[in-house]
C-alpha positions as CSV (number, residue, x, y, z in Angstrom):
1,X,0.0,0.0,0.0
2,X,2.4,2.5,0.6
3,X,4.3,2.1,-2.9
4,X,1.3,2.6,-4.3
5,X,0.8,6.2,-2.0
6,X,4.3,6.9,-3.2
7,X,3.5,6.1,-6.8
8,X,0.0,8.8,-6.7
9,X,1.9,10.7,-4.9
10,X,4.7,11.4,-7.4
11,X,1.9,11.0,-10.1
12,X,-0.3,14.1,-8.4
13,X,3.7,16.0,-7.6
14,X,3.9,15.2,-11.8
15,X,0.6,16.3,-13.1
16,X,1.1,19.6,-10.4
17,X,4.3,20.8,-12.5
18,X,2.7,20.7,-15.5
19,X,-1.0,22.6,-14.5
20,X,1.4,24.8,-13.3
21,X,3.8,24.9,-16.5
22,X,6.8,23.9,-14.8
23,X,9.4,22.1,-16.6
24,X,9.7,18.6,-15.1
25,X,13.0,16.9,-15.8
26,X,13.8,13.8,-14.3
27,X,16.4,12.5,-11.9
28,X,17.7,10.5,-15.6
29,X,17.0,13.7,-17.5
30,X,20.9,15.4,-16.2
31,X,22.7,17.9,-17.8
32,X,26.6,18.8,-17.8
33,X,27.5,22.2,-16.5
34,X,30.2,23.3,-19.1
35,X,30.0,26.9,-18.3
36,X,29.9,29.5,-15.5
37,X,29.4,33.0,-16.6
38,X,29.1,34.4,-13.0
39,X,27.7,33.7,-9.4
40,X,24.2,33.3,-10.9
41,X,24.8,32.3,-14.7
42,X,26.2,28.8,-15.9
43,X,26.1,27.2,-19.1
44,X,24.5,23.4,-19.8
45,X,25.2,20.4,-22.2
46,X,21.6,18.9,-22.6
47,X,21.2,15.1,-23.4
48,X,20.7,15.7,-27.1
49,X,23.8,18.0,-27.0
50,X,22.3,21.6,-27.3
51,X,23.4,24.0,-24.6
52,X,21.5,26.4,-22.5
53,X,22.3,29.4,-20.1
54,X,20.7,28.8,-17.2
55,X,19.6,31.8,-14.5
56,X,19.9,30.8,-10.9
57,X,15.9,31.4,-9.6
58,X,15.8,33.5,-6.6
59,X,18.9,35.3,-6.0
60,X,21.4,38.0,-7.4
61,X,25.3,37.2,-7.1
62,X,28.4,40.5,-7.5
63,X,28.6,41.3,-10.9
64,X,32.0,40.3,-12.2
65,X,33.3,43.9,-11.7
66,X,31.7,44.6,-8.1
67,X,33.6,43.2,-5.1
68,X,33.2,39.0,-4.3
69,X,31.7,39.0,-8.1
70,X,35.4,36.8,-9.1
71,X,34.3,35.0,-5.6
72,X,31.2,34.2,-6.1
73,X,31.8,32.7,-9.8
74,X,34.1,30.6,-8.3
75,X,32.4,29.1,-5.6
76,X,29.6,28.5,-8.1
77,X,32.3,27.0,-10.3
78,X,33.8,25.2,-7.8
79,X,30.3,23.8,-6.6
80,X,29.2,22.6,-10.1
81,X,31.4,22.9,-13.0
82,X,31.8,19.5,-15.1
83,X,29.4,17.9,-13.2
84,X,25.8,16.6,-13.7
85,X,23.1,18.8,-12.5
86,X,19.4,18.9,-12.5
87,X,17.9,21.9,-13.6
88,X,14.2,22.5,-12.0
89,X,12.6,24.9,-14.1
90,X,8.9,27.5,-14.4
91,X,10.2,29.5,-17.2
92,X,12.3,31.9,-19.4
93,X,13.4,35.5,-19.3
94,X,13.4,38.1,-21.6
95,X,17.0,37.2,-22.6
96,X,15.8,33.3,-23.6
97,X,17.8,32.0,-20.7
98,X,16.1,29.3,-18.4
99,X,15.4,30.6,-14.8
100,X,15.8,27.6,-12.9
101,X,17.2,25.3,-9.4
102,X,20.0,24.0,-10.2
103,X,20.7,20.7,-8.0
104,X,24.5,18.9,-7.7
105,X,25.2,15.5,-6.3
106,X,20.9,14.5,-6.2
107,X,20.6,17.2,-3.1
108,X,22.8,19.9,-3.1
109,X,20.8,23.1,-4.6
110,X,23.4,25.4,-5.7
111,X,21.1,28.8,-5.8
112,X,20.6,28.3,-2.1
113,X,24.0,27.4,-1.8
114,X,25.4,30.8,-3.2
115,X,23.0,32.2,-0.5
116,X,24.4,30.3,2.2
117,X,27.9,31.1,1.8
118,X,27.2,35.1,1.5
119,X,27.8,35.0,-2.0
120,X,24.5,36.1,-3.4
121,X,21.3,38.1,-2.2
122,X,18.0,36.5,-1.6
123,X,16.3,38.9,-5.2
124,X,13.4,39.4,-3.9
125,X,12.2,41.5,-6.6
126,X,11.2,38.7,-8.3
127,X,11.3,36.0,-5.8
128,X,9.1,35.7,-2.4
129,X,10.5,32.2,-1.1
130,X,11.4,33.1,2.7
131,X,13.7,29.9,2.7
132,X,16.1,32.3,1.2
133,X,15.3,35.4,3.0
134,X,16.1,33.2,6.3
135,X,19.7,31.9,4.3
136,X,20.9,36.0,3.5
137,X,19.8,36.9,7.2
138,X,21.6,34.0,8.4
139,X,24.7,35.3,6.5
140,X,24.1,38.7,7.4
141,X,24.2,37.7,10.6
142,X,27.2,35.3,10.7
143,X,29.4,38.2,8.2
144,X,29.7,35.2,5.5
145,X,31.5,36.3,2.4
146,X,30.0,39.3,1.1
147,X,28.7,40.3,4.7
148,X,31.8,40.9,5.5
149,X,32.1,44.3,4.1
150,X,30.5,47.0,6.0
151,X,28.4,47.9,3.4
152,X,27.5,46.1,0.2
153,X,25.8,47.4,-2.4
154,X,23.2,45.5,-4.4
155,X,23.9,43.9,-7.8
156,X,20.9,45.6,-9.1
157,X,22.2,49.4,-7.2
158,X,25.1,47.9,-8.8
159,X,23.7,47.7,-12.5
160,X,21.7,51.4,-12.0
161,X,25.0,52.8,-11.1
162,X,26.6,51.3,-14.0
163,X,24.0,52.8,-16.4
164,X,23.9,56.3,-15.5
């Protein structure tokens, strides 16, 4: 009985993602990461050997000019270059690249990773998941990476600063 309540389960979890338009890809469904752009940008080899840029959902990382930008590549590099990852996905942006989770080693969920090590900002602009608001106050709190300096500006104060 209860492999069946597991099977309905993942069966109702299933038909969920795609009411919802998610992008369901299975645990067999990995891609490579060949590419890391920045803190919250990496490049993936798909199973039929296209690439995509992928967006890390619900965060912001140091541009690569701003300080911990060089940091925070790295330690997404260092997290998930070469390997196979699982990209959990809603949707695109307005640049075509997939905004997504990005999971390493079946458990290890790089965006909230980059959150946890003071690399990134919880962006909540777009994103209202408090898991992540709890990780940046946690850094905040601890002075992890980032955090450290006394006062660090925004990648988006960042990008308007940039601009004008």
């Amino acid at each position: 009985m209860k492999k069946l309540c597991n099977i309905k389960f993942s069966a109702v979890a299933l038909l969920l993602l795609i009411i919802l338009g998610c992008q369901y890809r299975s645990q067999d469904d990995l891609s490579k990461v060949v590419g890391v752009k920045d803190g919250d940008t990496i490049e993936i080899l798909n199973n039929d050997n296209t690439t995509q840029v992928v967006r890390l959902l619900d965060i912001d990382c140091p541009e690569k000019g701003q300080p911990f930008g060089k940091v925070a590549k790295q330690y997404c590099s260092d997290l998930c270059f070469g390997k196979a990852v699982k990209v959990v996905s809603k949707e695109k942006d307005r640049w075509g690249r997939v905004l997504g989770t990005v999971y390493v080693d079946d458990n290890i969920c790089v965006n909230r990773a980059m959150v946890r090590a003071g690399l990134a900002w919880h962006f909540k602009k777009y994103s209202s998941n408090e898991d992540y608001a709890r990780l940046e106050d946690k850094a905040r709190a601890n002075k992890v990476g980032l955090w450290q300096d006394p006062n660090p500006t925004a990648p988006w104060e960042w990008r308007k600063r940039k601009k004008g």
